[in-house]
N, C-alpha and C positions, 0 to 999 in steps of 0.2 A: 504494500500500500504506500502513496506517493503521501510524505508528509507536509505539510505546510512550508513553504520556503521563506518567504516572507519578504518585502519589500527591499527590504536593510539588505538582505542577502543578496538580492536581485542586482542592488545595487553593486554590492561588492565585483560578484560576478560581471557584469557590463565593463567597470572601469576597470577590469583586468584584461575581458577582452580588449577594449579601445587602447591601453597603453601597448600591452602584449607584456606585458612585466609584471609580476606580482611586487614588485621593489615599490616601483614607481606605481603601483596601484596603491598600495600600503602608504605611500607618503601622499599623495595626491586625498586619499580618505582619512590622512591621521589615525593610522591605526598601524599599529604593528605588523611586519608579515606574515611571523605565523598563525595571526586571527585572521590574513586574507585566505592564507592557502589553508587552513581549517572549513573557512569557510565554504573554499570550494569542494572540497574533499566532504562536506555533510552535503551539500548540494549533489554531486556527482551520486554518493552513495543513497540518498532520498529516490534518486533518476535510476537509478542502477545504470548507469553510462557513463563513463569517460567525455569530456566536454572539451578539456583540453590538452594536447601532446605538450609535454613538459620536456625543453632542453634547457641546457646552459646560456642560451641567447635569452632567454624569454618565455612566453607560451604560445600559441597560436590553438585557434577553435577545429575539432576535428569537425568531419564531415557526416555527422550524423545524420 
């Protein structure tokens, strides 16, 4: 069952896609990185999907 994600979270997610950095998503929200990439990682696991390919540059949105 898909849980509630919530606005906040939504938001997280978006300005991580648009930067493509969870750094500069983290600084752009004032909030620390590992509440951005937590963030994504309860959203991912709420979806049961992977959302985005994680390297060393960055992130970018898979092709779902």
């Amino acid at each position: 069952m898909i849980e509630k994600i919530g606005l906040d979270n939504l938001k997280i997610f978006y300005i991580a896609a648009k930067t493509g950095n969870i750094t500069k998503a983290s600084n752009e929200l004032y909030i620390s990185q590992p509440a951005v990439t937590q963030t994504i990682k309860k959203i991912e696991q709420s979806l049961n999907l992977t959302l985005f390919l994680r390297t060393k540059k960055g992130v970018t949105l898979t092709n779902i």
